[in-house]
ROVEX-581692 format. One record per residue (C-alpha): residue number from 1; x, y, z. Coordinates in steps of 0.1 Angstrom, whole numbers, plus 2048, in hexadecimal, padded with zeros to 3 digits. Layout:
% residues N
REC|nr|px|py|pz
REC|NUM|X|Y|Z .
...
END
This chain:
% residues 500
REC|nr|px|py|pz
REC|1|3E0|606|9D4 .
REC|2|3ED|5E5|9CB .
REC|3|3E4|5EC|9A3 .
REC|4|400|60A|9AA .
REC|5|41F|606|997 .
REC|6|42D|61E|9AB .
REC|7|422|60E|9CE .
REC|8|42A|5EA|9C4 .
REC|9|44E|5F6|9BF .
REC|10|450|603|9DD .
REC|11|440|5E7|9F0 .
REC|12|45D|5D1|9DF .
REC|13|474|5EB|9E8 .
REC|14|46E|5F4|A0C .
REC|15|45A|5D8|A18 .
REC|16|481|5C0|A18 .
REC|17|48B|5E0|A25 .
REC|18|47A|5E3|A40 .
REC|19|480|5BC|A48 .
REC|20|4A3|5C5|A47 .
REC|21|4A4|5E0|A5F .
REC|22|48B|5D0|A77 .
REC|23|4A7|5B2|A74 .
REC|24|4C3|5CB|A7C .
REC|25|4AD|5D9|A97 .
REC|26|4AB|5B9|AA9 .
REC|27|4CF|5AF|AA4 .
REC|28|4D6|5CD|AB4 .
REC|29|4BE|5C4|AD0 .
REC|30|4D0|5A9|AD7 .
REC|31|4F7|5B4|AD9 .
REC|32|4E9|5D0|AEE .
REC|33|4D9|5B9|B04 .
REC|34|4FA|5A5|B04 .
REC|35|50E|5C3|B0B .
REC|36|4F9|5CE|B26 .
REC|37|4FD|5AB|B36 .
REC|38|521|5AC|B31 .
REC|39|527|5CA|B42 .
REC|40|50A|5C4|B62 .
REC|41|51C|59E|B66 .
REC|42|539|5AB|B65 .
REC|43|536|5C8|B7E .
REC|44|522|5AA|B94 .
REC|45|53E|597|B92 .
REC|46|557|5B2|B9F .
REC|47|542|5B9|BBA .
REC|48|542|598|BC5 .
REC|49|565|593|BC3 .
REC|50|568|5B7|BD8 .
REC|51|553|5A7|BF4 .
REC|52|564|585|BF6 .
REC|53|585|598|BFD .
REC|54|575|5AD|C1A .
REC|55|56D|588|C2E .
REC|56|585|589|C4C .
REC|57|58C|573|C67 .
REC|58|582|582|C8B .
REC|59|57F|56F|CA9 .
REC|60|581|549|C9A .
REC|61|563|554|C82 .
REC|62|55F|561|C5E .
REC|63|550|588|C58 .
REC|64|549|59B|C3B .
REC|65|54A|5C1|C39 .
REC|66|538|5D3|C1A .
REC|67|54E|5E9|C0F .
REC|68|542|609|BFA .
REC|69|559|603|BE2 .
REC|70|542|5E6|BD9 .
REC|71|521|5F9|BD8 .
REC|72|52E|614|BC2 .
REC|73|531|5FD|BA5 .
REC|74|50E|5FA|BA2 .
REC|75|507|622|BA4 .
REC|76|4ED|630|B87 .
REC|77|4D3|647|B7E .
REC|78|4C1|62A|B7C .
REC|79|4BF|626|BA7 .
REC|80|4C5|5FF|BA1 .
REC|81|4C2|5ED|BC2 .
REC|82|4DB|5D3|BD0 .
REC|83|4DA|5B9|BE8 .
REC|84|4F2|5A5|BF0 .
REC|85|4F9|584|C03 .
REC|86|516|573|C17 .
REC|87|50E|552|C25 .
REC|88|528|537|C34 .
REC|89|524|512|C2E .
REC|90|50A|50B|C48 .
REC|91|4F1|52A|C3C .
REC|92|4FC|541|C54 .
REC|93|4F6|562|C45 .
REC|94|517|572|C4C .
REC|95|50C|596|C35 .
REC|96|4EF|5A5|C23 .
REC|97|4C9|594|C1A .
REC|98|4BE|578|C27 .
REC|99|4AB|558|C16 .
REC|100|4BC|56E|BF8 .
REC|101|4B3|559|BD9 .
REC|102|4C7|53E|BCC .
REC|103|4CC|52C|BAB .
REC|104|4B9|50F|BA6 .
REC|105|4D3|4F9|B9C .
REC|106|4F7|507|BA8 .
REC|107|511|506|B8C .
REC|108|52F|515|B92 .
REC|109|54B|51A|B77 .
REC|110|56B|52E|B69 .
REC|111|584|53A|B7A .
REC|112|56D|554|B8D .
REC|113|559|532|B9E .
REC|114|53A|548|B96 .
REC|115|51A|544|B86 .
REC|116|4FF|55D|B7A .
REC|117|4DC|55C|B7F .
REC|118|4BC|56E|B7D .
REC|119|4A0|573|B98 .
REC|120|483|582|BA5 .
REC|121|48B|592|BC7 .
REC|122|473|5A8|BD8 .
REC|123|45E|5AC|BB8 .
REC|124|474|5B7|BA6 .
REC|125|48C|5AB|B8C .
REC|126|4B3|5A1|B93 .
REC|127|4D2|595|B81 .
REC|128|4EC|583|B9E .
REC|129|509|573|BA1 .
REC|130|513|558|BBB .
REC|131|536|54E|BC1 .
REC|132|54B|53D|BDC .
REC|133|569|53F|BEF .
REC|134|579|52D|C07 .
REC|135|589|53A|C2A .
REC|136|5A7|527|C35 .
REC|137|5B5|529|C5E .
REC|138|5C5|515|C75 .
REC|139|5A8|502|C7F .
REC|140|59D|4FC|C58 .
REC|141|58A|507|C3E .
REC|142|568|519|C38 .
REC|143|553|51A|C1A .
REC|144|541|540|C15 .
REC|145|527|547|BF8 .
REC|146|529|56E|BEC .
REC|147|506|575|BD6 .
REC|148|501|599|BCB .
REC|149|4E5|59E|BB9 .
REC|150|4D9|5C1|BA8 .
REC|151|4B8|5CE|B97 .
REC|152|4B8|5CE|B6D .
REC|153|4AF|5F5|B6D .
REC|154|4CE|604|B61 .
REC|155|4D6|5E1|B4D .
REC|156|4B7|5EC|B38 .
REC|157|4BE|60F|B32 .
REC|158|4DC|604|B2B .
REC|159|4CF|5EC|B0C .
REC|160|4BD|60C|B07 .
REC|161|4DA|622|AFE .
REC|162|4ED|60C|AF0 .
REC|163|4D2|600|AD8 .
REC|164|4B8|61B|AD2 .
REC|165|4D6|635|ABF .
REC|166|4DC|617|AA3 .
REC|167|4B2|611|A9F .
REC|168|4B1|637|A96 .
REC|169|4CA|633|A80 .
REC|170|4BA|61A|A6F .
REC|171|499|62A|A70 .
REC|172|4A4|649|A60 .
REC|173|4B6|631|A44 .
REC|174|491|622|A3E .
REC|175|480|648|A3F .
REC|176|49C|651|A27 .
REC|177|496|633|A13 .
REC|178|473|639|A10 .
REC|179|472|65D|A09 .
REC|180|491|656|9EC .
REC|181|480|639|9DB .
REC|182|45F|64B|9DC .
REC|183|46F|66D|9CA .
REC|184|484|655|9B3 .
REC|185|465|63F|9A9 .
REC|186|451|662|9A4 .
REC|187|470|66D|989 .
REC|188|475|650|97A .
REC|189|451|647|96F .
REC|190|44D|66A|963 .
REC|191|455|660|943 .
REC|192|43F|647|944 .
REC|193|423|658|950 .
REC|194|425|672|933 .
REC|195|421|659|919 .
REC|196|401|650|928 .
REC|197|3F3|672|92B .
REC|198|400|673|903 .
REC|199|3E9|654|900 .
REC|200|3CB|665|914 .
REC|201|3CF|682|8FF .
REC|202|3CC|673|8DC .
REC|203|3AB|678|8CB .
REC|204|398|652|8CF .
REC|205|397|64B|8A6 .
REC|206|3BA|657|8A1 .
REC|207|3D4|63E|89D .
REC|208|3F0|650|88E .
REC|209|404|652|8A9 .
REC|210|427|64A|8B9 .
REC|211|43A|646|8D7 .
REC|212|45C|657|8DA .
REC|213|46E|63D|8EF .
REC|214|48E|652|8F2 .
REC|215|483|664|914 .
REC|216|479|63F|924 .
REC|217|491|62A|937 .
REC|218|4A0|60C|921 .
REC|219|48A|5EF|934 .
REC|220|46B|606|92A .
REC|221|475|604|907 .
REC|222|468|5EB|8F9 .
REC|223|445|5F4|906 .
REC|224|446|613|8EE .
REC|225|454|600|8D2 .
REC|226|439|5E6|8DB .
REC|227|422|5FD|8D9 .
REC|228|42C|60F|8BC .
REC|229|42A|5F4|8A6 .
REC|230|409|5EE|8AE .
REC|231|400|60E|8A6 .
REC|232|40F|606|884 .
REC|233|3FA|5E7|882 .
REC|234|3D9|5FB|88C .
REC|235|3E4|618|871 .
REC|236|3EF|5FE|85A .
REC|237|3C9|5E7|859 .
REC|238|3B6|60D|85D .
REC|239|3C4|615|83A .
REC|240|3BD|5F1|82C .
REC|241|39B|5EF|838 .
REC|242|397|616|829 .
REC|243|3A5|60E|809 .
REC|244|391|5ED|809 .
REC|245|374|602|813 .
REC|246|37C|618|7F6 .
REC|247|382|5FE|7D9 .
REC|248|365|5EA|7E7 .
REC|249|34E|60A|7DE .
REC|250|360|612|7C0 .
REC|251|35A|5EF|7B3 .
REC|252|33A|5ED|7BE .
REC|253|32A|610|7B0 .
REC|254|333|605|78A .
REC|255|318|5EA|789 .
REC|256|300|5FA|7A2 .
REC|257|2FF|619|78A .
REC|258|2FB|5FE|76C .
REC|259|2DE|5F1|77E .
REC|260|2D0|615|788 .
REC|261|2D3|623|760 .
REC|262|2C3|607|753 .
REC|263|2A9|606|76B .
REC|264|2A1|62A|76B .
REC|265|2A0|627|743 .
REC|266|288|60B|745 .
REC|267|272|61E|760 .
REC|268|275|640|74A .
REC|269|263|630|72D .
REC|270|23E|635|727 .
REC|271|22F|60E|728 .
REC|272|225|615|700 .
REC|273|247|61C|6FD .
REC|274|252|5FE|710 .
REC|275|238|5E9|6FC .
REC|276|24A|5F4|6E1 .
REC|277|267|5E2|6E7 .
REC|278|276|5C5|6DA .
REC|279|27F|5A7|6E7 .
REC|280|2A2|5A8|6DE .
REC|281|2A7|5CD|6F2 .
REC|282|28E|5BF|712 .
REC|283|2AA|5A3|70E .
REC|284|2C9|5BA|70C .
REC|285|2BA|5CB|72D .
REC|286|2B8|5AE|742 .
REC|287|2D9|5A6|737 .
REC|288|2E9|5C5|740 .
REC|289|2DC|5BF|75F .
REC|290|2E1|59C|75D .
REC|291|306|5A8|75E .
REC|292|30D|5C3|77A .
REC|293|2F8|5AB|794 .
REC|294|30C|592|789 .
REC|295|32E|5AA|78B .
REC|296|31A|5B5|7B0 .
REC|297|31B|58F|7BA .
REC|298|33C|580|7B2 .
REC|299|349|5A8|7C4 .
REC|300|335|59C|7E1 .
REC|301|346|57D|7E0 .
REC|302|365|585|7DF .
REC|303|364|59E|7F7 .
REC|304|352|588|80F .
REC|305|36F|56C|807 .
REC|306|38C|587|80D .
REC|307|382|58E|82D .
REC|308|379|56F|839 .
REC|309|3A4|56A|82C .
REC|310|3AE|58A|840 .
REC|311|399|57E|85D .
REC|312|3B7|564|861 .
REC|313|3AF|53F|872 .
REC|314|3B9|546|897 .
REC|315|39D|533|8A2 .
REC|316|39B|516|88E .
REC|317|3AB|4F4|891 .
REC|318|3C5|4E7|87D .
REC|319|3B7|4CA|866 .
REC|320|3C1|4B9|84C .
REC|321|3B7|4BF|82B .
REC|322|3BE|4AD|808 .
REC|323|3C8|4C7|7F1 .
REC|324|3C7|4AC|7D5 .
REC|325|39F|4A9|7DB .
REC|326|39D|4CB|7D9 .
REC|327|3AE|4D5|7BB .
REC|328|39D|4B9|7A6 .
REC|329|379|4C5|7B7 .
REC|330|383|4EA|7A9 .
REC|331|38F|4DA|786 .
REC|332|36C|4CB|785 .
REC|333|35A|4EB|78A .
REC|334|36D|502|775 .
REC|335|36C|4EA|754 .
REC|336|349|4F9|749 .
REC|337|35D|51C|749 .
REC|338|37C|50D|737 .
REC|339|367|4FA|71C .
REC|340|357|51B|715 .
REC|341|375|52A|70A .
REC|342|386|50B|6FB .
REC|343|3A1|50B|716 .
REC|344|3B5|4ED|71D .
REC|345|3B3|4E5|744 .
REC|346|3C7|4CC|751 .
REC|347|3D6|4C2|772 .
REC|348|3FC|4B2|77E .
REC|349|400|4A1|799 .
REC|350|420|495|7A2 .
REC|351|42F|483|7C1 .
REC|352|455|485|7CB .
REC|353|467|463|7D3 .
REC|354|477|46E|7F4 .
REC|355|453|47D|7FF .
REC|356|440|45D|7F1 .
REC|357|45A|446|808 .
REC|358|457|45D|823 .
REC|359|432|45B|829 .
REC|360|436|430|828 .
REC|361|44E|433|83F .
REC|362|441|451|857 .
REC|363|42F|44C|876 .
REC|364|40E|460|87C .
REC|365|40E|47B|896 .
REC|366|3FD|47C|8B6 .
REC|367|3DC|48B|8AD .
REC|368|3DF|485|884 .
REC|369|3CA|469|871 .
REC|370|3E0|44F|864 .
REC|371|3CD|457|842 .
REC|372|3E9|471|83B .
REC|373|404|45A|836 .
REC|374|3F0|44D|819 .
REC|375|3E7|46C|80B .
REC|376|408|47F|804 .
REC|377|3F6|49D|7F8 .
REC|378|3E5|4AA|818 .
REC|379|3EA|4C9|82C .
REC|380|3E4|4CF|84E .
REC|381|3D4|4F3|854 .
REC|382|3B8|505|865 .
REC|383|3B1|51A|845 .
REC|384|393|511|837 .
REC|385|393|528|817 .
REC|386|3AA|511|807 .
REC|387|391|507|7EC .
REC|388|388|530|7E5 .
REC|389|3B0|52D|7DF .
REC|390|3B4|515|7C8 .
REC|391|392|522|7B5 .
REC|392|39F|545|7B1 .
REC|393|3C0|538|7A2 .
REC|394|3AF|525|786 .
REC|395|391|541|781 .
REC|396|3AF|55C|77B .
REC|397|3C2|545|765 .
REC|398|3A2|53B|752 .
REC|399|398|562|752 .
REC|400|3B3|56A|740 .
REC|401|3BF|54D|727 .
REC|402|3B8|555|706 .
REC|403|3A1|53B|6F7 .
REC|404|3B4|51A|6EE .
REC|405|3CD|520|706 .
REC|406|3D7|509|723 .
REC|407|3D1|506|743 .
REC|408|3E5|4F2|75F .
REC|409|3DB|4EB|785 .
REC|410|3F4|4D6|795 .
REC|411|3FF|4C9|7B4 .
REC|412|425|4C0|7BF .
REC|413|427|4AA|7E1 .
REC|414|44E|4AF|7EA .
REC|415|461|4A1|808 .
REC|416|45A|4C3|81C .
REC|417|43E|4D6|80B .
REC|418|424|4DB|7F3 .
REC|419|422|4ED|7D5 .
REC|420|405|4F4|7C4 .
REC|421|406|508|7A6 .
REC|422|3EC|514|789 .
REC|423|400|51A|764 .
REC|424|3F0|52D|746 .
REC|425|3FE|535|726 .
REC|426|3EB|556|727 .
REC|427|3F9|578|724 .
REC|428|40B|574|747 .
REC|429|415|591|75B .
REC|430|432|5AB|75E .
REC|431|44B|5A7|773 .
REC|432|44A|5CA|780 .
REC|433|420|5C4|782 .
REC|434|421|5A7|798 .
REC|435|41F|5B8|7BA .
REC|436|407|5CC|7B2 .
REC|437|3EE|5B1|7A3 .
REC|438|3F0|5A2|7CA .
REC|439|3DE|5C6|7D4 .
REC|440|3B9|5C5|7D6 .
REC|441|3A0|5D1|7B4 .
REC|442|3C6|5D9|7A2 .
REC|443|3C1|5CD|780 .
REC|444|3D6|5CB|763 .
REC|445|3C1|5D2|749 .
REC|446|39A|5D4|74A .
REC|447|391|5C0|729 .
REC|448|388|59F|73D .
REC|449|36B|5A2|758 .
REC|450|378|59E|77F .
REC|451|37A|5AE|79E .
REC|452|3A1|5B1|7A1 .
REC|453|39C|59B|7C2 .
REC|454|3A9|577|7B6 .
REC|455|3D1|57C|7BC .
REC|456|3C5|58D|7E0 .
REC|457|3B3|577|7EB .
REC|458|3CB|55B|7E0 .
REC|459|3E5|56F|7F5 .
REC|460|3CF|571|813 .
REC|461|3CA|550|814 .
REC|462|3E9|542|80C .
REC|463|3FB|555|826 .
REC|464|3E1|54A|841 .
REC|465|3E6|526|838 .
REC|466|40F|52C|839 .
REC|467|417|527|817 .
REC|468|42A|541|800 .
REC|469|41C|54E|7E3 .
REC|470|430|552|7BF .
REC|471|42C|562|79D .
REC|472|444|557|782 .
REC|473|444|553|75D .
REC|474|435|52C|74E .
REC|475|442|530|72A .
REC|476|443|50D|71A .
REC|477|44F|508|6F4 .
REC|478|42D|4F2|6F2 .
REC|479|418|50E|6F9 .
REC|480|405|51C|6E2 .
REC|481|418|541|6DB .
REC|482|3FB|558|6EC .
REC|483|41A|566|705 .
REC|484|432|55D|722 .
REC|485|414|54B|738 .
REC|486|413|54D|75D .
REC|487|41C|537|777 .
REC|488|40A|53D|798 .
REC|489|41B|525|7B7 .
REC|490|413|523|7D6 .
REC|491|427|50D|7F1 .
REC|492|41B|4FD|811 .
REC|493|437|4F3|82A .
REC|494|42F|4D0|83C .
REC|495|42D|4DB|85D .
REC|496|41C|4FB|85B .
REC|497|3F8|4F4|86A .
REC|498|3F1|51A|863 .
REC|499|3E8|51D|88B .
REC|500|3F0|548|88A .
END
C-alpha cells in the first residue's frame, strides 16, 4: 500500500486531517466541559445564595428552611441528587446532611464569599459550593456555613450535547474529505494511468513511440518530455547501431568475397593444373589475399576502436596525459609509411608566453602531480583512445597526400586550451563534403585504400575527451601546388577532465 501513489497522497492528505479534527474535537471537549461547569457552578451558587436568605431568627437561635424554590434549580432528566448542608459556627447542623464533606483547605473569595469543590459523597460523584454568612441580633453575631452539593449526571450530558453536535460535524467534514480526495485523486491520475497502459501496450522491441503530454497536468509534464527524449535517444542509437550494423557488413563482404573467389579458384584447379603455375601467379594469389585480410584487419580494427570511442569513459578516472609524448610516439611510427611515399612529416610545437608564465607561477591542484606545471602540454582526461586519435589523423593525412607532399603534426599549448592539429597539402576536402566525411565508411573517393572510419573515430573520440573538432582549408604559398591542403584541429579546453 505504501508503494501507492494514490494512497501516499492520501495519507499526506487526511492523515493532518485527521490530527486536525481530533484537535478540534478536543477543543471542543474542553469549552463544553467549561460551559457545563459554568452553568452547574453557577446554578450551585444561586441555590446557595436562595438558602442563606431563608435563615431566620426564632426564639434567640438561627433556622434554615429549604425552600422548593431552591430544589427546582437542580431539576433534570438526568435525576441528579442534591444534598445540602447548613451548619453554624460551632458544627451544629442547623439543615440538610450531616459530616457533609468539606474542602480540604477552605478558600473563600469574590464577592459571593464562595468556593467550589468536588467530592465523593455516598459513592458517587459531586460538584459543591460552600459559602458563609453572617447573622446579626441584639445579642451579636453568628457565623452559618451554606454547602449544596449536586451529582455530575446532568453536568455530563450536558458536555454531551453541547459537544457531541460539533464532533459530527467534524466527522462528516473528514468522511467528506476522504471520499472527495479519494474521487479527485482517482480523476486526476487518470491521465496518468493511460500513459502507462500506452507503455504496457507497446510491442517490447518497438521504440518509436511518444507521449502526448497535452492531456497530463503541467507538474507531470516534464516526465513525458523526459521520457520522450529518451525515446529519441533509444530510436536515435537503434538506427546508428543498424546502420553501423549495415556498413560494418557491407565493408566487410568486399574482402571476404575476395578471399572466397580466389580460394574457390585455387581449390577448382586440378593439382596438374596447379603444378602448372608459376611462381609469379602462386605469388599474385597470396597477394590478393594478402590484401582483403589485411583490408579484414585494419576493418576489425577500426571497428573495434569506434566502439570502444562510442562506449564513452564514464568509468574511468581522469589522468593526466602528455599529448606532446604522444604525438612524437605516433610521428615515430608513421615515418616508415611517409618515407614510402616521399612525404615530408614534420611536427610544430609551440608554447604561448602567458601559458608558459602561467604554469611557473600556478600552483598544483589538490590531487594533480606537480609534474604538470612543468609540462605545459598535458591534458587531464579519462579517455584513453587519445593515441588511436592522433594516429588516425596522421594515417588519413598520409593516405591521401600525394607523394612529395607535406605533412604537419603540431601541437599549440595556449593560456586556456590545446590545440592539436594535423596539416596536409593534399587534395583537401569540400566545404559542402565536410560533414559528411565525419559519418562512418562515407568516402570521398575510392582511389586510396581505407575504411572511411578515421574522421569517425577522431570525432568519437574527440568529443569524449571534450575537445571540438574542425575542418578548414591549410593552403600555404610554400606548398607544393597539389591543391588547397587540409587542416584537421582539434581543441582541448584546460579544465575539461572528460568525466561524462
Amino acid at each position: 500500500m505504501l508503494h501507492s501513489l494514490r494512497a501516499r497522497l492520501a495519507l499526506w492528505l487526511l492523515l493532518p486531517l485527521a490530527v486536525l479534527v481530533a484537535l478540534c474535537g478536543w477543543f471542543a471537549h474542553e469549552h463544553a466541559e467549561d460551559a457545563a461547569d459554568y452553568v452547574q457552578d453557577h446554578d450551585l451558587l444561586s441555590s446557595a445564595k436562595i438558602l442563606a436568605d431563608r435563615l431566620i431568627w426564632e426564639d434567640g437561635d438561627v433556622h434554615a428552611s429549604v425552600p422548593p424554590s431552591a430544589l427546582s434549580l437542580f431539576m433534570s432528566p438526568a435525576r441528579d441528587h442534591v444534598y445540602l448542608s447548613v451548619t453554624d459556627a460551632q458544627g451544629q447542623l442547623l439543615a440538610g446532611q450531616q459530616d457533609f464533606p468539606r474542602p480540604q483547605q477552605l478558600l473563600l473569595s469574590g464577592s459571593d464569599n464562595a468556593q467550589w469543590y468536588d467530592a465523593v459523597w455516598q459513592g458517587q460523584p459531586i460538584r459543591a459550593v460552600i459559602t458563609r454568612r453572617a447573622m446579626y441580633d441584639v445579642a451579636g453575631a453568628r457565623e452559618i456555613t451554606i454547602v449544596v452539593g449536586k451529582t455530575t449526571h446532568s453536568r455530563n450530558d450536558m458536555v454531551q450535547t453541547l459537544w457531541w453536535p460539533t464532533m459530527e460535524y467534524l466527522l462528516w467534514a473528514l468522511a467528506v474529505a476522504v471520499l472527495v480526495s479519494a474521487t479527485a485523486l482517482t480523476l486526476e491520475l487518470r491521465p496518468l494511468l493511460r500513459m502507462a497502459r500506452q507503455l504496457a501496450a507497446r510491442p517490447a522491441r518497438e521504440v518509436d513511440f511518444h507521449l502526448d503530454s497535452r492531456q497530463l497536468h503541467q507538474e507531470l509534464r516534464p516526465l513525458t518530455d523526459t521520457v520522450n527524449q529518451f525515446a529519441r535517444t533509444i530510436r536515435a542509437q537503434v538506427a546508428r547501431q543498424r546502420q553501423f550494423i549495415s556498413d560494418a557488413a557491407h565493408q566487410l563482404r568486399t574482402p571476404l568475397a575476395i578471399q572466397a573467389h580466389t580460394l574457390e579458384q585455387a581449390l577448382g584447379q586440378t593439382p596438374a593444373a596447379l603444378a602448372e603455375l608459376s611462381i609469379a601467379q602462386r605469388l599474385a594469389i597470396l597477394q590478393r589475399l594478402q590484401r582483403s585480410n589485411q583490408q579484414l584487419v585494419n576493418v576489425t580494427n577500426q571497428l573495434l576502436t569506434l566502439a570502444q570511442a562510442e562506449a564513452g569513459s564514464s568509468t574511468q578516472a581522469p589522468q593526466w596525459v602528455d599529448l606532446r609524448a604522444l604525438c612524437l610516439q605516433c610521428l615515430e611510427t608513421m615515418a616508415p609509411a611517409a618515407d614510402q611515399k616521399q612525404i615530408d612529416l614534420g611536427w610544430e610545437e609551440k608554447e604561448e608566453a602567458e601559458e608558459s608564465e602561467a604554469a611557473r607561477n600556478a600552483t598544483p591542484a589538490k590531487g594533480t602531480a606537480a609534474a604538470t606545471d612543468a609540462h605545459p602540454f598535458s591534458l587531464l582526461t579519462s579517455s584513453r583512445l587519445l593515441p588511436e586519435l592522433i594516429a588516425n589523423l596522421v594515417d588519413n593525412a598520409i593516405r591521401y597526400t600525394p607523394p612529395q607532399g607535406q605533412v604537419t603534426l603540431g601541437l599549440h599549448a595556449q593560456p586556456d586550451s590545446l590545440l592539436l592539429f594535423v596539416e596536409d597539402n593534399g587534395p583537401g576536402i569540400p566545404t559542402q563534403s565536410r560533414d559528411q566525411v565525419l559519418e562512418r565508411f562515407y568516402r570521398l573517393t575510392n582511389d586510396t585504400p581505407g575504411t572511411g572510419l578515421g574522421l569517425a573515430i577522431v570525432q568519437e573520440v574527440a568529443q569524449a575527451s571534450g575537445g571540438t573538432l574542425q575542418l578548414a582549408d591549410a593552403w600555404h604559398p610554400s606548398h607544393p601546388p597539389f591543391g588547397p591542403g587540409l587542416r584537421i584541429s582539434v581543441r582541448f579546453a584546460r579544465t575539461a577532465a572528460c568525466m561524462q
